[in-house]
C-alpha angles and dihedrals in degrees: 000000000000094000124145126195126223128174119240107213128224137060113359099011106237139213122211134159123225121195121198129296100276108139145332100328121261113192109201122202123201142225126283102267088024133098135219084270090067080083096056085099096067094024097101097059092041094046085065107058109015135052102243130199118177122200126211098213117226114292091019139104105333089333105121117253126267141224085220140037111183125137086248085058102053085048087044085060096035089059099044084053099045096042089051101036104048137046093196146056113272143197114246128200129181151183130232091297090019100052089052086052091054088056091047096049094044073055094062110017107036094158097069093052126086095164140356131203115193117203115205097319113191104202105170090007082089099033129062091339092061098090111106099001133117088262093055084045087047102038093052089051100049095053096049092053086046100053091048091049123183137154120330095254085050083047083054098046103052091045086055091052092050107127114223130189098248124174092332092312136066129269128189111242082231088068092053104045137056114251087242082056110058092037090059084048082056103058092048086054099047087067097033126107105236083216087077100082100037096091079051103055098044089049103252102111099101093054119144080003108127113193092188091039091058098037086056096050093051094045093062090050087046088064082061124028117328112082116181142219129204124191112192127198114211114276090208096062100033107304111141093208113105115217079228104062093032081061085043084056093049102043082052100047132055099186094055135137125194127195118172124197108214115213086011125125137224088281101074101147095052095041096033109031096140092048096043087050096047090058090041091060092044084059111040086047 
């Protein structure tokens, strides 16, 4: 993949990946513990029509580490490096955390946005919903295995040890994911600040972040020029999006498009690249 990294200077400095001039340019943003590379599934066929860059957000992949981790400071980000990078309106697509950022960022900067397709974004899932559930279970365990470090295998081994609250009893992550999988998740640790999920984890992370607000400020930029897509993993088998606020999203917006992916999980892009594609192009044509 003919991909090339820059650094984006500031502060936080910033990594980010560009492919060639193909097309009309798509910035993808990734999920929170991930890094720009979580896109390299569905990369070949995008490379090819479109102009990608791919941002590693603060405290991720080769990105510097940040005071503060709350979703306003990754748009915050997301805004300074669109508005200084492009002289156009772009497409934005984004993953979980990154799906809720392109949202932020068509909020603020609507301007610089021509589409947005939102990928499973969890909004209150990991807010004030979090208590008690498998993502609190996962997310402790992340960061502890984040902050202790070690080789990637030993990475491997202690994700799939991770305990979740499954069907009134525990299951081992390892039970749940594919080997590939986990040590994928490993690699992304391994260059991840722990203090990344903290806000999360004591339930601060959606602070300042006003899901109606922004609703209300996209869907004024909808009537004109910025239509959305929402691809939505099943709640029932791992998907972070709740029905209710994927009604909440449709009530708000006119120019919306919604494609469910029933049994998926919260990875759509990674288990599902052909059919996420295949919805990307229908609505991009």
């Amino acid at each position: 993949m003919s991909l090339t990294t820059q650094e984006f200077h500031g502060s936080p400095t910033l990594r980010f990946a560009e492919g060639p001039a193909s097309g009309a340019p798509l910035l993808l943003l990734h999920g929170v513990t991930r890094c720009w590379r979580d896109w390299e599934p569905i990369l070949p066929p995008l490379l090819r029509e479109w102009r990608v860059i791919a941002l590693d957000q603060r405290g991720h992949g080769a990105s510097a580490h940040a005071q503060s981790y709350l979703v306003t400071d990754y748009v915050a980000d997301a805004v300074r490096f669109v508005r200084e990078q492009f002289r156009e309106p772009i497409t934005v697509m984004g993953h979980s955390l990154g799906a809720m950022v392109a949202a932020g960022l068509a909020a603020q900067a609507p301007e610089c946005v021509r589409a947005l397709i939102l990928e499973d974004p969890p909004f209150h899932t990991m807010g004030r919903r979090i208590p008690g559930t498998s993502w609190e279970a996962q997310f402790v365990g992340m960061r502890e295995i984040a902050r202790r470090g070690g080789t990637e295998e030993e990475i491997t081994n202690a994700l799939a040890d991770i305990r979740l609250p499954v069907g009134g009893g525990f299951k081992r992550l390892g039970e749940l994911r594919s080997h590939a999988s986990l040590r994928w998740s490993a690699e992304c640790l391994a260059q991840l600040d722990p203090e990344v999920l903290t806000p999360v984890l004591e339930g601060r992370w959606l602070e300042g972040y006003n899901l109606p607000d922004i609703l209300a400020c996209i869907a004024r930029i909808t009537r004109i020029t910025c239509p959305v897509l929402l691809l939505q993993a099943d709640p029932s088998t791992g998907g972070a999006l709740t029905d209710a606020d994927t009604e909440t999203m449709s009530a708000a917006l006119s120019s919306f498009h919604h494609v469910p992916f029933p049994g998926a999980g919260h990875q759509l892009h990674r288990d599902h690249p052909e059919a996420v594609l295949h919805a990307l192009q229908k609505f991009a044509t």
